[in-house]
C-alpha positions as CSV (number, residue, x, y, z in Angstrom):
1,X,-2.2,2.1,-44.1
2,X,-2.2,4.2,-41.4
3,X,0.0,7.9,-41.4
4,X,2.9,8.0,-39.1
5,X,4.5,11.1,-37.7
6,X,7.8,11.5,-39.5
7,X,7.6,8.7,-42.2
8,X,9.9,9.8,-44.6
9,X,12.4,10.3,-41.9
10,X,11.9,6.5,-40.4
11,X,15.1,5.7,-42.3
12,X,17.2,8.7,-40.9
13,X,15.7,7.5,-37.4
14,X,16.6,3.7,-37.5
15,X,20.1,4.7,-38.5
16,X,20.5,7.3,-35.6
17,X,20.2,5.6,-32.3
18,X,19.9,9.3,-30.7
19,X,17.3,9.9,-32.1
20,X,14.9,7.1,-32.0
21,X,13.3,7.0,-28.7
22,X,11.4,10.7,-30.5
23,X,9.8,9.0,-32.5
24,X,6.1,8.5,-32.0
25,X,3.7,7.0,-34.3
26,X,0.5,9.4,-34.3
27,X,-1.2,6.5,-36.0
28,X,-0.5,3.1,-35.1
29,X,-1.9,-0.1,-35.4
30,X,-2.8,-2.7,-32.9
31,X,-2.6,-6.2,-33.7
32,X,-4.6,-9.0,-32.1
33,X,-3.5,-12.4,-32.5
34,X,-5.2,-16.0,-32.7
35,X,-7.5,-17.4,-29.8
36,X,-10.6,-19.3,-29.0
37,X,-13.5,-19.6,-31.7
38,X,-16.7,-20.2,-30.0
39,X,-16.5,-24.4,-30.3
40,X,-14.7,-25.5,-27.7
41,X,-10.5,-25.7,-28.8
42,X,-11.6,-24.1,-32.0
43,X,-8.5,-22.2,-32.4
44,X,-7.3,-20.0,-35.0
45,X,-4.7,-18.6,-36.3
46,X,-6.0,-15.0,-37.6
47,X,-4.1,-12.2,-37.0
48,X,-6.5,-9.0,-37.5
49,X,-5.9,-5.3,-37.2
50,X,-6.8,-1.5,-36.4
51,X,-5.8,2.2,-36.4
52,X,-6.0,2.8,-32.5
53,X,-6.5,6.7,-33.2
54,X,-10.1,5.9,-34.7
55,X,-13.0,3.9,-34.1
56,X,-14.2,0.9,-36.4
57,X,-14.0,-2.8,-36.8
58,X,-10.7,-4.5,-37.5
59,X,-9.0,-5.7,-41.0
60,X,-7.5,-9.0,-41.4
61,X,-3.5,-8.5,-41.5
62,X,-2.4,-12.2,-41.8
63,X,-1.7,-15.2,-39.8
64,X,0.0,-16.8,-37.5
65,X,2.5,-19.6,-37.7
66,X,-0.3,-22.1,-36.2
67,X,-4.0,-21.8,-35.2
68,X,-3.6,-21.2,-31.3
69,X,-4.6,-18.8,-28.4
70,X,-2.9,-17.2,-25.2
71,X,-0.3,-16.3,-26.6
72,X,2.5,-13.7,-25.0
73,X,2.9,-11.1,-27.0
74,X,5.0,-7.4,-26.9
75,X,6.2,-5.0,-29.5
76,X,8.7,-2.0,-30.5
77,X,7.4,0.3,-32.9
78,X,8.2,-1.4,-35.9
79,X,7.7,-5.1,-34.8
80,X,5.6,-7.1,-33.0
81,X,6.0,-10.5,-31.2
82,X,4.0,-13.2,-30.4
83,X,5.3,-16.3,-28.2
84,X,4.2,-19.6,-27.0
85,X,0.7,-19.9,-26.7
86,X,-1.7,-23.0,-26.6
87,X,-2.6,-25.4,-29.6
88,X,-5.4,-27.6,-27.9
89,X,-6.9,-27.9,-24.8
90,X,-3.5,-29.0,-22.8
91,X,-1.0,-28.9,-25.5
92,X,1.5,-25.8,-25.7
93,X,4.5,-24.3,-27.5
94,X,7.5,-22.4,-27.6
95,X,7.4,-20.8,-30.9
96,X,8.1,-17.0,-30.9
97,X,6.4,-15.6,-34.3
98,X,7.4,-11.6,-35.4
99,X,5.5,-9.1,-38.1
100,X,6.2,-5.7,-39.5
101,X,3.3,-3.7,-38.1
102,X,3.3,-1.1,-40.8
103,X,2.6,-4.0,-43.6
104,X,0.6,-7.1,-43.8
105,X,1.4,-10.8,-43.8
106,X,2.1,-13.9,-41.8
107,X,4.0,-14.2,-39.9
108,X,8.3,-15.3,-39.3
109,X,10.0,-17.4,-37.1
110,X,11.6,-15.2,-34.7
111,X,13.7,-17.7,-32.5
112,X,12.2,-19.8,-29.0
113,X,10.9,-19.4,-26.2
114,X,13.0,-21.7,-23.7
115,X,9.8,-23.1,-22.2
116,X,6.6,-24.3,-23.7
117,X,4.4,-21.6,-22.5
118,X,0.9,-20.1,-22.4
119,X,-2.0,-18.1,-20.7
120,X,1.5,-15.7,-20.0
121,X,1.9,-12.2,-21.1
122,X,4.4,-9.5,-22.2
123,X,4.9,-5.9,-22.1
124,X,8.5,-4.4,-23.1
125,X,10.3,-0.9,-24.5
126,X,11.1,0.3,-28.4
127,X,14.3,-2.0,-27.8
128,X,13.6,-5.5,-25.2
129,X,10.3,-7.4,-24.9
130,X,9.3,-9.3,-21.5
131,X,7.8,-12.7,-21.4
132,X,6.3,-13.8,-18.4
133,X,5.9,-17.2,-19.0
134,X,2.0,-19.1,-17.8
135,X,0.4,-22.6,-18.0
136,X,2.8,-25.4,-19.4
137,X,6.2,-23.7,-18.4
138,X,8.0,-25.4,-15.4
139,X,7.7,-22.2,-13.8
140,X,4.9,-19.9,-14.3
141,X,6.7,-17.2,-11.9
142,X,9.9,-16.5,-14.6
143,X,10.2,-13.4,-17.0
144,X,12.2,-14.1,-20.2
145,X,13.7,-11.0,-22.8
146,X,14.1,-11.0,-26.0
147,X,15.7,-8.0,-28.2
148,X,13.3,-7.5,-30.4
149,X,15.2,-6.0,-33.4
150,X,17.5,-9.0,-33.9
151,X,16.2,-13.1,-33.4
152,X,16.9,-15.9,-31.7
153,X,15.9,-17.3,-28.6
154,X,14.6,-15.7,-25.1
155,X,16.4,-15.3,-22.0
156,X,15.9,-15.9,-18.6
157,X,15.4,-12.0,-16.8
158,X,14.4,-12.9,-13.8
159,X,11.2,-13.9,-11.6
160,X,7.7,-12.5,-10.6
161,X,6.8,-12.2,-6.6
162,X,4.9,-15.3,-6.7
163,X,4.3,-17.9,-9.6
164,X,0.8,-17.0,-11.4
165,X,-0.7,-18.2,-14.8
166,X,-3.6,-16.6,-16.8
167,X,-1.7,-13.4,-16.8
168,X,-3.2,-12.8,-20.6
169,X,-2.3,-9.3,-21.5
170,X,-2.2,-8.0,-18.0
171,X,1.2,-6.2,-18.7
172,X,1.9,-3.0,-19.7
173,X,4.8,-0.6,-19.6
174,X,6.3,3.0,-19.3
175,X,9.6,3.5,-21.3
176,X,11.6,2.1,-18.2
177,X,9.5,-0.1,-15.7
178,X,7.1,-3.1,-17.1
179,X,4.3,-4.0,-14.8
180,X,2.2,-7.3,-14.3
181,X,-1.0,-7.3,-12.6
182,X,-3.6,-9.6,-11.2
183,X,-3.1,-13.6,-12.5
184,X,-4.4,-17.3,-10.9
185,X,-2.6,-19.1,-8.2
186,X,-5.2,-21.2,-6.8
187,X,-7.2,-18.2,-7.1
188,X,-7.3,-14.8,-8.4
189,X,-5.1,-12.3,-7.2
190,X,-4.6,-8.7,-7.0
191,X,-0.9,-8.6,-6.8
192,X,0.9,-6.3,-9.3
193,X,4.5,-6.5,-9.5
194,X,7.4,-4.5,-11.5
195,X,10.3,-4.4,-12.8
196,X,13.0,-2.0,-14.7
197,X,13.2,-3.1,-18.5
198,X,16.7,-2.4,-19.1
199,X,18.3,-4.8,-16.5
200,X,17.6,-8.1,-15.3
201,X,16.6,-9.4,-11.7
202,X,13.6,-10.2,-10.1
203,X,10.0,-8.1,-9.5
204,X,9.3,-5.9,-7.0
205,X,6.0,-5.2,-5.3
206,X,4.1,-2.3,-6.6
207,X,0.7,-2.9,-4.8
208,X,-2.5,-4.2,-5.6
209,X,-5.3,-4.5,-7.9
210,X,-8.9,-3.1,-6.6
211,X,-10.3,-6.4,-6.7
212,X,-8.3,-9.6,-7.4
213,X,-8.7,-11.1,-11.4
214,X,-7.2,-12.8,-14.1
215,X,-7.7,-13.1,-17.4
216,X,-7.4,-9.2,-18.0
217,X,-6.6,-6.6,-20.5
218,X,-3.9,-4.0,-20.0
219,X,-2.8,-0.7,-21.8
220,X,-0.8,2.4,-20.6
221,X,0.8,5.8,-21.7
222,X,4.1,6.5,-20.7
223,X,2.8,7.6,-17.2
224,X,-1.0,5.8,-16.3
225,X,-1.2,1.9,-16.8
226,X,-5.0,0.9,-17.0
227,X,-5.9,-2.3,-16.3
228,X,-9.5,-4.1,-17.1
229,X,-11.9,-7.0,-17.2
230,X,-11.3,-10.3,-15.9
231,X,-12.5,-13.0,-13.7
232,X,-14.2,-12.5,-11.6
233,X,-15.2,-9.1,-11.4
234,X,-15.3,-8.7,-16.0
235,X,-16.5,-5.0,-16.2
236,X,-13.5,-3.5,-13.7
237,X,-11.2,-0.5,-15.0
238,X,-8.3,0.0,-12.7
239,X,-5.5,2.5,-13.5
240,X,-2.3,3.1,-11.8
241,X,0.6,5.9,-11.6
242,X,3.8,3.5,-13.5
243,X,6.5,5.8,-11.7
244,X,5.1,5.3,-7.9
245,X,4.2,2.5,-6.3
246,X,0.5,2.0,-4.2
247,X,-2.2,0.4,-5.0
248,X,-4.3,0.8,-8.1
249,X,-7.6,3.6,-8.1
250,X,-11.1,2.9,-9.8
251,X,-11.4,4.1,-13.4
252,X,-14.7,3.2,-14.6
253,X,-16.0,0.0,-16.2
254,X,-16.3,-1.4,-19.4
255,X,-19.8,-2.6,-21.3
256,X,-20.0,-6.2,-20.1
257,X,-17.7,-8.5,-17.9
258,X,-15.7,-10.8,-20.1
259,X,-12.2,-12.5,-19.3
260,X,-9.6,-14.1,-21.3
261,X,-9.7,-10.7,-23.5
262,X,-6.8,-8.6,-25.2
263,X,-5.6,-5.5,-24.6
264,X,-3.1,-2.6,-25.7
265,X,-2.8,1.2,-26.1
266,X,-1.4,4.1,-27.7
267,X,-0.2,7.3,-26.1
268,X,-3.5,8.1,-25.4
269,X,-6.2,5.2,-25.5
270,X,-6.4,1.7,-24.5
271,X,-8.3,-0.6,-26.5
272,X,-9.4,-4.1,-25.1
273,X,-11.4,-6.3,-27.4
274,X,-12.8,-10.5,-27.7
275,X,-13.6,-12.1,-24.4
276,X,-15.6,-14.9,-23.1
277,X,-18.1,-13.8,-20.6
278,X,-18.2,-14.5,-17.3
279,X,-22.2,-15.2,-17.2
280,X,-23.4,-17.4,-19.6
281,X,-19.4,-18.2,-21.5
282,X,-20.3,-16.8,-24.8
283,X,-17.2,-15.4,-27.0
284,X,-17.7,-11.4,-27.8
285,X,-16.1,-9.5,-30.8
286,X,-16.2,-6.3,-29.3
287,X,-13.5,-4.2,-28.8
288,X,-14.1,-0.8,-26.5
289,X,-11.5,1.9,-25.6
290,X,-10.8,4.6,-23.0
291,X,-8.7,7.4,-23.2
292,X,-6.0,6.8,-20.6
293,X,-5.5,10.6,-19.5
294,X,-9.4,10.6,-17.6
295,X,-11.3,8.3,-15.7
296,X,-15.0,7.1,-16.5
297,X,-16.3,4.3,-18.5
298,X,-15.4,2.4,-22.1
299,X,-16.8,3.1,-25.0
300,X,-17.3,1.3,-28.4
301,X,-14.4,1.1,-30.9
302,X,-15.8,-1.5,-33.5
303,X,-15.3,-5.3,-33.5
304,X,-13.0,-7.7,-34.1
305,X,-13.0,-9.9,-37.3
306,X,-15.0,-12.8,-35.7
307,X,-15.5,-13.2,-31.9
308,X,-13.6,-14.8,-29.9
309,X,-11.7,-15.1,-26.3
310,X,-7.9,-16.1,-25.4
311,X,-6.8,-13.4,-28.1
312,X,-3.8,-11.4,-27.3
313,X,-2.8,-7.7,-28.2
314,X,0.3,-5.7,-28.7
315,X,0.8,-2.4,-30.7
316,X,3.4,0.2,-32.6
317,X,3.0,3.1,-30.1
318,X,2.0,1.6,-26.6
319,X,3.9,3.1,-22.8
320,X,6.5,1.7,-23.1
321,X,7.7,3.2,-26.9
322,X,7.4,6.8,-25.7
């Protein structure tokens, strides 16, 4: 299990709202959910693990509530979400699934999504995740909330710029503004959008990617988002300034170029793992990580529990929980 800053006074915490948004895991986990086996709709429903802080190949933590990929999937420090997601080739759903990071298990219903929805993604803060719905929703531009403490079912928030799907885990998040980069219109695009968490409404433009993607992974600190892989252009690290606006700076690359990967962070790496690469389609198990705070290229963190691409990420300690 990994050691958290201030464990015995977790308790004291949850009961004083005050003082909650201080604390910082020093150790948490990331959790990777489902996707793509290498056979074609092969999907699974595995649910694997790892300590962010340190390097070395994930631990199964349990499963989901069915074998899929794509899902959307955000977290507060105690609990993370997955929603929606894809169950064959054209076939998608609208079950939001929750865990207790700190244990192990499969995982409970949480509530609905209000739209089948997948190929989306999610970012949020320690109290409200976002859901930007993808493929199979009427409407691949909306963003739904959920408060994820309680349960039940999402709510409408408001809408992106422009309607895209194959966000993956493009989002990421400071404690007040979530961002969403890149996706597929009829094409890739560089487009990254924001909004502030803690109301409602629709996104506004914060600039653009340095070369237009989808199918990427995402991670920040409270202050630098970094964005990477993709299609078409698998190996890109971008990074941007959350607070500003502009458009996003080169950060380095990663090992290979892969899409349809997973990515998250703590306060000081991002970690994107699985894939499907953009050359010759093979799945990867590979996860690599950067630390956020400098620029230059990914190294290797361990690998996943099988390989495998459409898998999505979320952890205890990412941006938007600082």
């Amino acid at each position: 299990m990994p050691n958290y800053q201030g464990v015995w006074s977790l308790t004291t915490q949850m009961q004083n709202a005050s003082a909650w948004p201080t604390f910082v895991p020093t150790n948490p986990r990331a959790l990777f959910f489902g996707g793509e086996n290498p056979g074609s709709f092969d999907f699974t429903n595995t649910v694997d693990y790892i300590d962010i802080s340190s390097t070395g190949n994930a631990t199964d933590f349990g499963d989901l509530s069915a074998a899929k990929k794509s899902v959307l999937s955000c977290s507060s420090i105690v609990r993370a979400i997955s929603a929606g997601g894809a169950i064959s080739g054209t076939s998608y759903i609208n079950v939001i699934d929750y865990f207790t990071i700190a244990s192990t298990g499969n995982a409970t219903d949480f509530g609905d999504l209000t739209e089948t929805s997948s190929n989306g993604t999610g970012t949020g803060s320690t109290t409200r995740g976002l859901l930007q719905l993808g493929l199979g929703s009427a409407n691949s531009v909306t963003i739904h909330y959920i408060t994820i403490a309680s349960t039940g079912n999402s709510t409408d928030f408001g809408d992106l710029t422009q309607g895209r799907a194959y966000g993956q885990d493009s989002a990421l998040s400071s404690p007040t503004r979530g961002v969403f980069g890149g996706g597929y219109v009829s094409s890739a695009v560089n487009t990254i959008d924001y909004v502030t968490i803690a109301s409602t409404g629709n996104a506004t433009d914060f600039g653009d990617l340095t070369v237009a993607r989808y199918g990427m992974g995402a991670g920040s600190s409270a202050t630098r988002g970094v964005f990477g892989g993709g299609n078409p252009s698998g190996d890109v690290l971008d990074y941007i300034t959350i607070a500003s606006t502009g458009n996003a700076s080169d950060f380095g690359d990663l090992t290979s170029s892969n899409r349809y990967l997973s990515g998250t962070s703590n306060s000081t790496r991002t970690v994107i793992g699985g894939g499907q690469n953009n050359s010759d389609n093979t799945r990867t198990n590979v996860i690599e990580f950067v630390t956020i705070a400098n620029t230059g290229n990914a190294s290797d963190f361990g690998d996943l529990t099988a390989a495998r691409s459409g898998v999505s990420a979320t952890s205890g300690a990412h941006g938007g929980l600082a």
